[in-house]
C-alpha positions as CSV (number, residue, x, y, z in Angstrom):
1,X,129.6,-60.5,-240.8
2,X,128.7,-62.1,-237.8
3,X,127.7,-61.3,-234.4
4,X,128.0,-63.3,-231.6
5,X,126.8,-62.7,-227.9
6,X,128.2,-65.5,-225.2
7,X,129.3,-68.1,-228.1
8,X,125.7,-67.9,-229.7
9,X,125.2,-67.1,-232.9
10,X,123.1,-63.6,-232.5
11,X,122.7,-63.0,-236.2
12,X,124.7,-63.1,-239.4
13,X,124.5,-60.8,-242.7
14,X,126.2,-61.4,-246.0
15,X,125.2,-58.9,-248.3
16,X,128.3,-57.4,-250.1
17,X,127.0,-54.3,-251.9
18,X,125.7,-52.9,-248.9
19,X,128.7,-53.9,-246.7
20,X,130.7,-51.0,-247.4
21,X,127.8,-48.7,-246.3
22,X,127.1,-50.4,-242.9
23,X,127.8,-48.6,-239.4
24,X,126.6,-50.6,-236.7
25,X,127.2,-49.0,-233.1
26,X,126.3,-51.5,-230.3
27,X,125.9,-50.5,-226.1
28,X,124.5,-51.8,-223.6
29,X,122.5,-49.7,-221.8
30,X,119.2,-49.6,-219.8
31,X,117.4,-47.1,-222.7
32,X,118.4,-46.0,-226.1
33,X,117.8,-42.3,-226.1
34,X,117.3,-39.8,-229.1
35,X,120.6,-38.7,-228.7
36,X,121.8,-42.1,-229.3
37,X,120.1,-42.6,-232.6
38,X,120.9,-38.5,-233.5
39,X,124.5,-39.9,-233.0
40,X,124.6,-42.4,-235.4
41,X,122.8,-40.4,-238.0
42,X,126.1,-37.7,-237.7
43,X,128.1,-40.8,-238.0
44,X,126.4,-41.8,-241.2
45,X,126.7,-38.7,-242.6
46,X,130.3,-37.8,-241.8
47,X,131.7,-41.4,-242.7
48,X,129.1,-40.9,-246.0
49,X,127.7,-44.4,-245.1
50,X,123.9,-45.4,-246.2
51,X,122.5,-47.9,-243.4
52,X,123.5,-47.6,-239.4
53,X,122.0,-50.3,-236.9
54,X,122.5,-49.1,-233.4
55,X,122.4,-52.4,-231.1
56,X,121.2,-52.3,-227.3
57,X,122.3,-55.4,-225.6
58,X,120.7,-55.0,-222.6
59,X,117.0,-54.6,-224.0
60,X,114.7,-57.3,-222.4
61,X,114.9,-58.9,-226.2
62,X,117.2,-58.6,-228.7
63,X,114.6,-57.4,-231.7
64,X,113.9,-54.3,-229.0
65,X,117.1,-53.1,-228.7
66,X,117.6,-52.9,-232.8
67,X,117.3,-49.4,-234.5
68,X,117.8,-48.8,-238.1
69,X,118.7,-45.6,-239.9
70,X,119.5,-44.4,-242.9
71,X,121.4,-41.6,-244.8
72,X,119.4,-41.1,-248.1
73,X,116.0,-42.0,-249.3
74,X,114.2,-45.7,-250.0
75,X,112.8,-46.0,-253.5
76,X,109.4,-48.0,-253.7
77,X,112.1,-51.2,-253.8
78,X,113.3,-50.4,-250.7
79,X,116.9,-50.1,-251.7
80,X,118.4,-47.1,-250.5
81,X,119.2,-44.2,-252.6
């Protein structure tokens, strides 16, 4: 999968065992809010997906507007479970 942002190349992921269990939700707005991330956790749960990224655009950098949840636990690997 890739993700582009104004033809540049905003990051890439290849990792097909977990691409099945991804949800990533993107907006662009001036401040991700709890309800935003409580959102995607429902959306986890009812589509039974593992790993969500909600994606803020318009965050001053990119790497600020990126949170990550999940639906399960992380095993002292880090893979989810």
């Amino acid at each position: 999968m890739r993700v582009k942002h104004n033809q540049d190349m905003v990051f890439s992921i290849f990792h097909p065992q977990n691409i099945k269990a991804l949800c990533i939700e993107i907006k662009a707005v001036e401040k991700t809010l709890p309800v935003r991330e409580a959102q995607l956790v429902t959306y986890l749960k009812l589509s039974d997906k593992k790993l969500g990224l909600l994606l803020n655009f318009n965050a001053d950098l990119l790497k600020n507007g990126i949170r990550r949840k999940i639906n399960g636990y992380l095993n002292e690997k880090g893979h989810i479970y």
